[in-house]
N, C-alpha and C positions, 0 to 999 in steps of 0.2 A: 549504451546508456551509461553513465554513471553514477556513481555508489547513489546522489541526491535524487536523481532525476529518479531510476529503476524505482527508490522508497516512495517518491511521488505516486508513479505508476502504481505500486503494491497497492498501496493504501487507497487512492484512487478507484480503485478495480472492487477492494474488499468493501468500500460506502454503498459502489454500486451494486453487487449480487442480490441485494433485496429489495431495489426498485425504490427503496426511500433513502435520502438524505436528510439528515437532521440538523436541527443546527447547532448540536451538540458534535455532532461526529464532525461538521465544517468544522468546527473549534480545532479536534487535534488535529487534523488535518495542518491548520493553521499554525498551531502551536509547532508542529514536526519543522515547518517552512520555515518559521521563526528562528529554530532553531539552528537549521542545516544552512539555512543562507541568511548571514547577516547583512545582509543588501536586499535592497528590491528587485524581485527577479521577476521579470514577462514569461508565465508559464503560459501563452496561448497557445503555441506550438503544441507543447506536451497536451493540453487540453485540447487539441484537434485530433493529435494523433489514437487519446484514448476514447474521443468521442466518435471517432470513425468506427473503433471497433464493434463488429457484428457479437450477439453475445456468444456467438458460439467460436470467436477467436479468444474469449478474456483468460479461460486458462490456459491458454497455449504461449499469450503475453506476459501473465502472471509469472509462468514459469521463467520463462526470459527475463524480467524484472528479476525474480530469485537469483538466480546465477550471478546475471550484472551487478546484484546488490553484492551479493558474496564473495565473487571476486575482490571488490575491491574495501571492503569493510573487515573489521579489526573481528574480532570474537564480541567483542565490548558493544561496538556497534551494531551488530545483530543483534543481541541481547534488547539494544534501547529502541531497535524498529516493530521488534515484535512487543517489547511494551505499547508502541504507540498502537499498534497493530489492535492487540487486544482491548485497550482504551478505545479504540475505535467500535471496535464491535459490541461494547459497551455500555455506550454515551446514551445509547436511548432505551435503556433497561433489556433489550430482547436480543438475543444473538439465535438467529433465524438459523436456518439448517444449511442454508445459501454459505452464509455470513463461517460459521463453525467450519465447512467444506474446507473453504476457502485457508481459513487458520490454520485447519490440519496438514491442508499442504506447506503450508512455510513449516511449520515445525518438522516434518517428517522428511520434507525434501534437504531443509538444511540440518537435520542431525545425521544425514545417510553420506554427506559431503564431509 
């Protein structure tokens, strides 16, 4: 994946661990796309491939997203994923234990990188 795509997947992944979306969290969601592709992109693809996922592969992809994203992103750029990140977890006042889990891994995993 790359650096766009993997951040889709993150953030994707991190809406889903507590079975609601909001449509607050669609916003940044939106807001990230807006930002990362200034074109209109057909993510149906990406949305198949992370709507196939059984919940018991989402941190095994998650992880995979991480790396992809890392590889190919600046320090800078990390920095403004996990802004979006936490904006995410956010948007609808509660960051569920699901939701935190999930956070903890992006930070931990890429400060150990």
């Amino acid at each position: 994946m790359n650096k766009t795509i993997a951040g889709y997947h993150l953030l994707m992944i991190l809406s889903a661990v507590d079975y609601r979306v909001s449509g607050k969290e669609d916003m940044v969601i939106r807001n990230y796309l807006a930002e990362e592709f200034p074109f209109n992109v057909n993510l149906d693809k990406q949305m198949e491939v992370i709507s196939n996922l059984k919940r018991d592969d989402w941190e095994r992809h998650y992880y995979k997203a991480m790396d992809d994203f890392y590889d190919d992103a600046t320090p800078e750029e990390r920095k403004k994923l996990i802004s979006f990140a936490l904006q995410l977890a956010k948007a609808d006042d509660v960051i569920t234990h699901e939701e935190n889990h999930y956070l903890n891994l992006l930070f931990e995993h890429w400060e150990g990188l």
